[in-house]
KOLVODO-65858 format. One line per field, with one value per residue: residue in three letters; x, y, z of N, C-alpha, C in turn. Coordinates in nm, 2 decimals, decimal comma. Layout:
BEGIN
r <- c(ala ...)
nX <- c(X ...)
nY <- c(Y ...)
nZ <- c(Z ...)
caX <- c(X ...)
caY <- c(Y ...)
caZ <- c(Z ...)
cX <- c(X ...)
cY <- c(Y ...)
cZ <- c(Z ...)
This chain:
BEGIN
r <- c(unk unk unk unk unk unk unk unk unk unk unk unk unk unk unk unk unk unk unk unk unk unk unk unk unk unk unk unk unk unk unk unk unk unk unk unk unk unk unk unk unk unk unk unk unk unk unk unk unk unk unk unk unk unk unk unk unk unk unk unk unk unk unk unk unk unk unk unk unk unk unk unk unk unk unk unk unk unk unk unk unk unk unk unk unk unk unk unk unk unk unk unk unk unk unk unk unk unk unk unk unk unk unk unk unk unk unk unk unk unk unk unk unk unk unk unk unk unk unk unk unk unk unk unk unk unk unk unk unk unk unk unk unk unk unk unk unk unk unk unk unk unk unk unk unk unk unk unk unk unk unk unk unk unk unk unk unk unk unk unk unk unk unk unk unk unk unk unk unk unk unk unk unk unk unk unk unk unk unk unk unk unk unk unk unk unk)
nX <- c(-7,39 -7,41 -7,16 -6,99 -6,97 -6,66 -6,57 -6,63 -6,49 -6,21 -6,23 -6,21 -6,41 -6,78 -6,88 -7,01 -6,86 -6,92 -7,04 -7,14 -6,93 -6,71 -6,71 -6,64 -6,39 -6,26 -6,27 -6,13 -5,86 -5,85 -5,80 -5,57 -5,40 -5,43 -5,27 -5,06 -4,96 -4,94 -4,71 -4,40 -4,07 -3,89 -4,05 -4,03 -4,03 -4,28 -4,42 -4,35 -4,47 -4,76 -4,77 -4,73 -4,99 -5,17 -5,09 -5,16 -4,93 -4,59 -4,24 -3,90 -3,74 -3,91 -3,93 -4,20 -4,27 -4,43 -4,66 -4,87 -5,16 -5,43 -5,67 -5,76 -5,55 -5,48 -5,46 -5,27 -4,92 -4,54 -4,28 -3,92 -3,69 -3,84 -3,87 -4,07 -4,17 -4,23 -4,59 -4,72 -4,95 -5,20 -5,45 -5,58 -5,76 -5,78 -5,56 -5,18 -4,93 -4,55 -4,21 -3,93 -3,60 -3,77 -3,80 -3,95 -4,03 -4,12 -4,47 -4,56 -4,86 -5,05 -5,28 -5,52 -5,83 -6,09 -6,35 -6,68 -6,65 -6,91 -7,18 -7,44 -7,36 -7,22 -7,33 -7,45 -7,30 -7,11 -6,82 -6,49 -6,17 -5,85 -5,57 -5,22 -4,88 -4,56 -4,22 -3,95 -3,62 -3,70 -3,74 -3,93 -3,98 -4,02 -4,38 -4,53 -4,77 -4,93 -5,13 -5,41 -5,45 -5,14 -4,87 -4,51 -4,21 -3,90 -3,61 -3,67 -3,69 -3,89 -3,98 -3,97 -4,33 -4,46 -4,72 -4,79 -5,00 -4,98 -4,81 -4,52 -4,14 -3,93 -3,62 -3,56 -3,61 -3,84 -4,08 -4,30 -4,56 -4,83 -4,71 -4,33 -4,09 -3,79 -3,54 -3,35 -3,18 -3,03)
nY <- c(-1,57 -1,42 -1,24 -1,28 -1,14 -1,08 -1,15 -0,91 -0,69 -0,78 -0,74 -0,42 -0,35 -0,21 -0,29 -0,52 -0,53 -0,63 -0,86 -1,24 -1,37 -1,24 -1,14 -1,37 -1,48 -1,20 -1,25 -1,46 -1,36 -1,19 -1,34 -1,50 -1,28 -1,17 -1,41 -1,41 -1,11 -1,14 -1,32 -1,36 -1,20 -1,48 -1,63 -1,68 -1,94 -1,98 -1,75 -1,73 -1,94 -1,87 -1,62 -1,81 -1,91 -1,72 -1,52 -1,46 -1,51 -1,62 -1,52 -1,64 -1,56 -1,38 -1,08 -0,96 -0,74 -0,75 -0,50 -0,57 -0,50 -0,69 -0,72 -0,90 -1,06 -1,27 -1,14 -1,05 -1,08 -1,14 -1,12 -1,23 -1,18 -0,98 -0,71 -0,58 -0,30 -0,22 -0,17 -0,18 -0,13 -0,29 -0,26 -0,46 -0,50 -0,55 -0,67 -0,73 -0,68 -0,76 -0,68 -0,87 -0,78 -0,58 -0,29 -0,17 0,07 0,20 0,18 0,22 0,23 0,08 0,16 -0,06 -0,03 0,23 0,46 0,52 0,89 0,98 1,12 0,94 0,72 0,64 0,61 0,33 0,17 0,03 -0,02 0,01 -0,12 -0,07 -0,25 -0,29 -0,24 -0,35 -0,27 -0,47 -0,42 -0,17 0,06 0,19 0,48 0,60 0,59 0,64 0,67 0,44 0,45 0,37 0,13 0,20 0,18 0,12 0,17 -0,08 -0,07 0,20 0,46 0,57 0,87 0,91 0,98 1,02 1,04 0,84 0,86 0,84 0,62 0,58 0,54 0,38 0,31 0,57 0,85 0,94 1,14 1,34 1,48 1,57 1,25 1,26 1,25 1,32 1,29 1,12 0,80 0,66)
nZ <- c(-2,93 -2,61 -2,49 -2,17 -1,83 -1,78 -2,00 -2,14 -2,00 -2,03 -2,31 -2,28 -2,32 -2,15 -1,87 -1,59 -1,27 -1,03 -1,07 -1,04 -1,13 -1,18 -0,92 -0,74 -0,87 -0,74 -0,46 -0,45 -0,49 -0,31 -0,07 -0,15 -0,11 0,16 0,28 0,14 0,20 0,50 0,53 0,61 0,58 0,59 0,49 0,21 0,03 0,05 -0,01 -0,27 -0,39 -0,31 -0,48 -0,73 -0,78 -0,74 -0,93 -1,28 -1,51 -1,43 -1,38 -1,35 -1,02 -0,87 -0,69 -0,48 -0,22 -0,01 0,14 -0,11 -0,33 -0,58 -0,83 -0,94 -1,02 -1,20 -1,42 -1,40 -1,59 -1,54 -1,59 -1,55 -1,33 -1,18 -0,98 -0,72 -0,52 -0,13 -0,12 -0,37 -0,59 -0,84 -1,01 -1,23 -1,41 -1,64 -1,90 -1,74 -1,88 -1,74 -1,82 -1,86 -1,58 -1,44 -1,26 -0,97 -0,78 -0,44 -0,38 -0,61 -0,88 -1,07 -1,27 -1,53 -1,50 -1,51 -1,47 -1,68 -1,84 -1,90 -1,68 -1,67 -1,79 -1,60 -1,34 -1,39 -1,32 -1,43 -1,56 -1,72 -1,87 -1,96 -2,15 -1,99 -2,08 -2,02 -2,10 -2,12 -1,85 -1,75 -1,50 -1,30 -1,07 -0,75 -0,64 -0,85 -1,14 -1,34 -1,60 -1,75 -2,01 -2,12 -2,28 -2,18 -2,29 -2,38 -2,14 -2,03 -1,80 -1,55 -1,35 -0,99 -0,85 -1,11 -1,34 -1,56 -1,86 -2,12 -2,38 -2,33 -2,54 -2,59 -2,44 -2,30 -2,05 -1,86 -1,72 -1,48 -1,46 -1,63 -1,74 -1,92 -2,21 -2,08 -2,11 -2,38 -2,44 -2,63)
caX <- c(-7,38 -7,34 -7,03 -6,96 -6,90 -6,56 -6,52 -6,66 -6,38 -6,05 -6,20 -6,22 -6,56 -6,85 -6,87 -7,06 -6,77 -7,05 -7,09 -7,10 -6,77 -6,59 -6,68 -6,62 -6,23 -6,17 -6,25 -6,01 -5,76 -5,82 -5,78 -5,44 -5,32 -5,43 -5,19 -4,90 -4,94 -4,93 -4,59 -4,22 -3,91 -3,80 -4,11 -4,02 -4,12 -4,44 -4,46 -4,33 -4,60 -4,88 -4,79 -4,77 -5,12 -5,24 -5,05 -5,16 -4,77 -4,46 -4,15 -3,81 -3,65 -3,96 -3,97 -4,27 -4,25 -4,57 -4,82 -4,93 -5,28 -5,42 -5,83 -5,76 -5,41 -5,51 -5,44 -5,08 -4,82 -4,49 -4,12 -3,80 -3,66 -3,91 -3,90 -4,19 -4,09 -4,37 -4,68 -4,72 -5,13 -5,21 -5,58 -5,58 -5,95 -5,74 -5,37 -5,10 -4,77 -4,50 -4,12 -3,81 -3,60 -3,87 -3,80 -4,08 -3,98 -4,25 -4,57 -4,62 -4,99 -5,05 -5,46 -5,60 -5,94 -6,13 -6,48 -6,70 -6,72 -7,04 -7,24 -7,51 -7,35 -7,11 -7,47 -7,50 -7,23 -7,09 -6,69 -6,41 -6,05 -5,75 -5,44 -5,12 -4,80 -4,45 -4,13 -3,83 -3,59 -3,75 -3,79 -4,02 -4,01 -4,16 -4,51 -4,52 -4,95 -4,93 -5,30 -5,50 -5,42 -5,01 -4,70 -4,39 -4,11 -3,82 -3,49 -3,69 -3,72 -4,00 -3,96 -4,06 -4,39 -4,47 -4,80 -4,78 -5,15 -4,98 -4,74 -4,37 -4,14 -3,81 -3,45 -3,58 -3,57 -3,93 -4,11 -4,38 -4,77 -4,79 -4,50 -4,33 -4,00 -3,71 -3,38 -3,29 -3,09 -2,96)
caY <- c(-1,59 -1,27 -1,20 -1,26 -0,97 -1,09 -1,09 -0,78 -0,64 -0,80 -0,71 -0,35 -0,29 -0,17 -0,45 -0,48 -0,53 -0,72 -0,98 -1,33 -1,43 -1,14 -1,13 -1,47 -1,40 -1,07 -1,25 -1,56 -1,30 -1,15 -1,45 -1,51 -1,14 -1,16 -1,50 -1,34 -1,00 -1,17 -1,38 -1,28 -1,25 -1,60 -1,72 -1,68 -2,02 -1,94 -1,61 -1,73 -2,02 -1,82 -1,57 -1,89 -1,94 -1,64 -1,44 -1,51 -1,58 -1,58 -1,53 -1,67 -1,48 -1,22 -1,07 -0,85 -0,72 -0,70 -0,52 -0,57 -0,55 -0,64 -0,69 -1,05 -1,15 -1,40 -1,09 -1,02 -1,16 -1,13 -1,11 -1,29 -1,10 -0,89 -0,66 -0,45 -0,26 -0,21 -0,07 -0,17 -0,18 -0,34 -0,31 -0,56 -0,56 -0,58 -0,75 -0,60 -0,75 -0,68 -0,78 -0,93 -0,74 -0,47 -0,29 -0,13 0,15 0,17 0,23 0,22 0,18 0,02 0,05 -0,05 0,01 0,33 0,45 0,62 1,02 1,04 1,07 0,86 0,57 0,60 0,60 0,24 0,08 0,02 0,05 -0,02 -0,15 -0,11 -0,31 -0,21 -0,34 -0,28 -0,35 -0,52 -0,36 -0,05 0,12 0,24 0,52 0,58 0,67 0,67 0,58 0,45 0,45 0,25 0,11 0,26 0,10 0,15 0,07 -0,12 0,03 0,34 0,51 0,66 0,92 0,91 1,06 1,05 0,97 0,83 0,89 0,77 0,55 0,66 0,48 0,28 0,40 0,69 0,89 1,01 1,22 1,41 1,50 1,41 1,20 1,33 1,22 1,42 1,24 1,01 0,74 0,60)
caZ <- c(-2,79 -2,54 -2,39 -1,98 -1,81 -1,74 -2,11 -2,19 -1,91 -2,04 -2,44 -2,28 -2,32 -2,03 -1,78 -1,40 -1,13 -0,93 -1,13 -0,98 -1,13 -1,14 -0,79 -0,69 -0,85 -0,69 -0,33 -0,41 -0,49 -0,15 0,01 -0,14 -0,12 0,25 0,33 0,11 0,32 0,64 0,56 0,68 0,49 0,60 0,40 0,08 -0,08 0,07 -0,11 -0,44 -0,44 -0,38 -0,64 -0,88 -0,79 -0,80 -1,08 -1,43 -1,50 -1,28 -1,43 -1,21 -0,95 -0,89 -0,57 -0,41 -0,12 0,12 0,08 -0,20 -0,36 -0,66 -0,81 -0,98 -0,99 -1,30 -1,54 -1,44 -1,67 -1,51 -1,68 -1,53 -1,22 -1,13 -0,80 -0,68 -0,34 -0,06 -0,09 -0,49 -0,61 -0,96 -1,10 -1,32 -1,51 -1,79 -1,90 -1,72 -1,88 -1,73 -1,92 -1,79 -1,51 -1,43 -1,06 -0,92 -0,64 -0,30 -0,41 -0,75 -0,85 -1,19 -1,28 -1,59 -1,48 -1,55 -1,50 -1,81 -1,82 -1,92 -1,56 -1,70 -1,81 -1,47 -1,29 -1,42 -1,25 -1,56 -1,58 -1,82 -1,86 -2,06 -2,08 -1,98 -2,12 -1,98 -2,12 -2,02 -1,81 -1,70 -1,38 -1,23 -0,95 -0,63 -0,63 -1,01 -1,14 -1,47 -1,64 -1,83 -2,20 -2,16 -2,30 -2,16 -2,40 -2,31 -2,13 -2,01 -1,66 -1,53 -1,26 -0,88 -0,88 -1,22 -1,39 -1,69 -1,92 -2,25 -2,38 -2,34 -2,61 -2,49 -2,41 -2,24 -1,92 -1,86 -1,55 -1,48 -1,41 -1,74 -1,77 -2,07 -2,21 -2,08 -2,22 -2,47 -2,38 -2,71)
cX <- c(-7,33 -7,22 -7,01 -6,89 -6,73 -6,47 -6,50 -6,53 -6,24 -6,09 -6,26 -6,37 -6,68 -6,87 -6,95 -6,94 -6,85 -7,11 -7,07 -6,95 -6,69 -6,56 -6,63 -6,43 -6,18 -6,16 -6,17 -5,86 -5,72 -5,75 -5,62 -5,35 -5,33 -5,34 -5,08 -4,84 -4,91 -4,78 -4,46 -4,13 -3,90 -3,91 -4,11 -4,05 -4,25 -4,49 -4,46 -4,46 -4,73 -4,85 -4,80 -4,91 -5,20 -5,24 -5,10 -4,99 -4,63 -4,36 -4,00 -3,78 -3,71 -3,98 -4,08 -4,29 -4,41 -4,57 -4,82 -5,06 -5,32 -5,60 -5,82 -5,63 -5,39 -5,51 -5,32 -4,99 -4,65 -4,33 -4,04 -3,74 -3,72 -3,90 -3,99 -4,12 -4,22 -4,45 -4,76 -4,93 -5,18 -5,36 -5,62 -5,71 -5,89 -5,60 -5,33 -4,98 -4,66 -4,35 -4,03 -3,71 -3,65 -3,81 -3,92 -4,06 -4,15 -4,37 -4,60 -4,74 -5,00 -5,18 -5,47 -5,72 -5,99 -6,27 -6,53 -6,72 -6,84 -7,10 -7,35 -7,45 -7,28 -7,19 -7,45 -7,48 -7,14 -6,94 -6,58 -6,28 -6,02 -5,60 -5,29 -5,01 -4,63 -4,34 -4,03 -3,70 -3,60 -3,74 -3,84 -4,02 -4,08 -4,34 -4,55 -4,65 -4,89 -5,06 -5,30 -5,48 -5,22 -4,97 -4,62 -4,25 -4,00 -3,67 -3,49 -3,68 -3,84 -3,99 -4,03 -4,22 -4,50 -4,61 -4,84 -5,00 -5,11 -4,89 -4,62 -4,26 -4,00 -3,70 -3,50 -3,59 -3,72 -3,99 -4,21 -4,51 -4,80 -4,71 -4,46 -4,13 -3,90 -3,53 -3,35 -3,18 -2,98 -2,91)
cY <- c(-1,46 -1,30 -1,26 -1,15 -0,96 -1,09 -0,98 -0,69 -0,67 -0,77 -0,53 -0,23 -0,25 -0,28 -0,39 -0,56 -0,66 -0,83 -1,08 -1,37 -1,38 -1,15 -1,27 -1,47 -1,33 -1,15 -1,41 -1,46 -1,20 -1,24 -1,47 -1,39 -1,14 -1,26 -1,42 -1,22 -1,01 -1,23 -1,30 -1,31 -1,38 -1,72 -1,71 -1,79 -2,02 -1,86 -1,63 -1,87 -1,97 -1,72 -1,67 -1,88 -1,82 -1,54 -1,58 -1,60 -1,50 -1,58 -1,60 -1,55 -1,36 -1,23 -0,94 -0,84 -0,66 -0,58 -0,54 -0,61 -0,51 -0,68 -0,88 -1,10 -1,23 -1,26 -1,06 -1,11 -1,10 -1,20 -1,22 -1,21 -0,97 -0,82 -0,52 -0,42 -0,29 -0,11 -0,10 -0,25 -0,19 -0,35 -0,33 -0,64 -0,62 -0,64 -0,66 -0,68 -0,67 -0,77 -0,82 -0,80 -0,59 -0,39 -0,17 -0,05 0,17 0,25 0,30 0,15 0,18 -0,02 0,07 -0,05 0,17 0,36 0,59 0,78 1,04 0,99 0,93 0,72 0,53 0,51 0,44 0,17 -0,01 0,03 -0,01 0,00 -0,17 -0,15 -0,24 -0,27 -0,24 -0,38 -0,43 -0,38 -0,20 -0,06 0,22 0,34 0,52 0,64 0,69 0,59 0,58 0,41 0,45 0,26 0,19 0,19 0,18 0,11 0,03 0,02 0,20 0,31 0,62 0,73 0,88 0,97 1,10 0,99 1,01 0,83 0,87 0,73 0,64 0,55 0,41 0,38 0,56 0,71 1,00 1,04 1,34 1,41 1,62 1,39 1,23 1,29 1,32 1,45 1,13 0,90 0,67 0,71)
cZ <- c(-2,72 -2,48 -2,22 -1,97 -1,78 -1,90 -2,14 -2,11 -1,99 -2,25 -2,46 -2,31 -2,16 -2,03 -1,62 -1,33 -1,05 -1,00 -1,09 -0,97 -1,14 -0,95 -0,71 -0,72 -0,77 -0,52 -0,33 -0,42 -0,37 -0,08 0,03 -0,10 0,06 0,36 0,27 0,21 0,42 0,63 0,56 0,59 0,51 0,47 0,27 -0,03 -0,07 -0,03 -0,24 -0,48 -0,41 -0,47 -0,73 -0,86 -0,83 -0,93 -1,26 -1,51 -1,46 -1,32 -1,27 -1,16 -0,90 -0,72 -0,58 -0,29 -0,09 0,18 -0,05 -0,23 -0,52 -0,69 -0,80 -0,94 -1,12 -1,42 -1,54 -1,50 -1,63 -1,53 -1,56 -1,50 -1,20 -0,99 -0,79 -0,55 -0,26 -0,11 -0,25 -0,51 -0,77 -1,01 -1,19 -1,36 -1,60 -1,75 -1,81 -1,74 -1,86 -1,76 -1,79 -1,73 -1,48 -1,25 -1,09 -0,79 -0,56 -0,41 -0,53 -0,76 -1,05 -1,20 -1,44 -1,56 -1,45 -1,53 -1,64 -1,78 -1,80 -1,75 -1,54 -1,71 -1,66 -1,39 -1,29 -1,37 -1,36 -1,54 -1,73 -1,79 -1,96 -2,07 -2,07 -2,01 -2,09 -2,00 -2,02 -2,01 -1,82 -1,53 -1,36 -1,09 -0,85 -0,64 -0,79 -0,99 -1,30 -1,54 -1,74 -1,95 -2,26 -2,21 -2,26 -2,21 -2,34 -2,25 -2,09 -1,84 -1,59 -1,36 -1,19 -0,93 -1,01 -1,29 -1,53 -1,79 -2,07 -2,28 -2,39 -2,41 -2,55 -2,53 -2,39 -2,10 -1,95 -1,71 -1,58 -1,46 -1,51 -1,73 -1,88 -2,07 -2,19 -2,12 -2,26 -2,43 -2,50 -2,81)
């Protein structure tokens, strides 16, 4: 039996974006991301029941602060006290777990999705995702991109700014364009 392209996407392999049911996902995940966006501080059980809906899984106590956007919503896995700041963008072709109290400073952008070098295959419309897994208690800087297929091991810190392009291992203090570990913490 072949694949769905929605397979072929979360087991990292070339996939079409525009495929009925990817696409029929990505625009309920608007829908929800476009009610969350619009609600006020005071709504907060609002906010935390559509993230149940839309997140893959919701740990207690997670706050995200509006805006936020993400492709599906149904790939994020989401720890126990979570806080993203404003501005935070998740492209979630693939997993994106993230552990127990994670913070997330303004505008951190979290894509596993990637398109192929080769021009030819790009041509195709073709892309590919890899998952991204983040421990517990980390933080995360402002403006920090972390890309496609990382780990980030527990009890680390990733600088403002910082984009991470391969895994960085726990109890560390990492930063950079590449991020690169710059002090040990244990």
């Amino acid at each position: 039996m072949e694949k769905t392209e929605k397979q072929k996407m979360l087991a990292g392999e070339l996939y079409l974006a525009e495929d009925p049911e990817l696409a029929a996902e990505n625009k309920r995940a608007s829908r929800l991301l476009r009610s969350y966006n619009s609600t006020t501080e005071e709504q907060q059980e609002q906010r935390q029941q559509i993230l149940q809906e839309l997140l893959g899984k919701v740990g207690q106590k997670i706050i995200i602060l509006p805006p936020f956007h993400c492709d599906y919503g149904s790939n994020i896995f989401a720890g126990e006290r979570l806080f993203i700041n404003y501005g935070c963008v998740i492209l979630d072709c693939n997993t994106v777990h993230i552990g127990d109290n994670v913070l997330c400073a303004p505008y951190v952008q979290i894509y596993t999705a990637y398109h192929p070098t080769e021009p030819d295959i790009r041509l195709s419309g073709r892309e590919l995702a890899a998952p991204i897994k983040i421990g517990n208690n980390v933080w995360i800087g402002g403006g920090a991109i972390i890309c496609p297929g990382v780990t980030i091991g527990d009890n680390t810190t990733i600088g403002a700014g910082s984009v991470v392009i391969k895994d960085i291992p726990e109890n560390v203090v990492a930063a950079g364009n590449p991020c690169r570990v710059i002090r040990n913490l244990s």
